[in-house]
Steps between C-alpha positions, in 0.01 A plus 500: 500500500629848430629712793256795371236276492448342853155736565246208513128389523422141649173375419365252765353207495163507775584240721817588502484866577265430800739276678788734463271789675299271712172570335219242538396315165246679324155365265646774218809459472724848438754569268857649691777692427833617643671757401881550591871465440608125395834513766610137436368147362526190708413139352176479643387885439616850452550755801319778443544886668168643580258597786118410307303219363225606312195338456252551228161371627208456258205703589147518325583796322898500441816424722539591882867556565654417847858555603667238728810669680782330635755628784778302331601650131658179344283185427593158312241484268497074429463447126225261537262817622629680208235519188727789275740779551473853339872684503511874476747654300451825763364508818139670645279288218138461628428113493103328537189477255320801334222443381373559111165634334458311154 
């Protein structure tokens, strides 16, 4: 990966995401993202530098957005709980879903 280009997104997979903040399973399941620095890559995962989780919950009329904080800023994000990751080539990009009118 290129120096420059270590601003990332991880998306989440559900189950995952809740055990890693301790949220209880859910009947909708949510879609989750993390947004930090990638500081190193171990063989089960990558560490990640960050402070928020967030979650994306559907709602009945669009997406409900909650912010899980953490006191600790680095993570080991296991690549089993990883569904895709989005690299910025500069940092401060907005990540989540907008919606569109057809």
């Amino acid at each position: 990966m290129d120096e420059n280009s270590r601003e990332v997104a991880v998306w989440l997979h559900d189950d995952r995401a809740r055990l890693i903040v301790g949220a209880a399973p859910a009947n909708n399941p949510s879609r989750w993202a993390i947004q930090g620095t990638m500081v190193g890559e171990a063989g089960v995962g990558l560490w990640l530098r960050t402070n928020t989780i967030q979650e994306f919950r559907p709602t009945a009329v669009g997406t409900k957005q909650v912010n899980w904080l953490f006191a600790s800023t680095e993570l080991l994000i296991r690549w089993d709980a990883v569904i895709t990751i989005q690299v910025f080539e500069s940092s401060g990009k907005e990540i989540g879903f907008k919606p569109t009118t057809s």
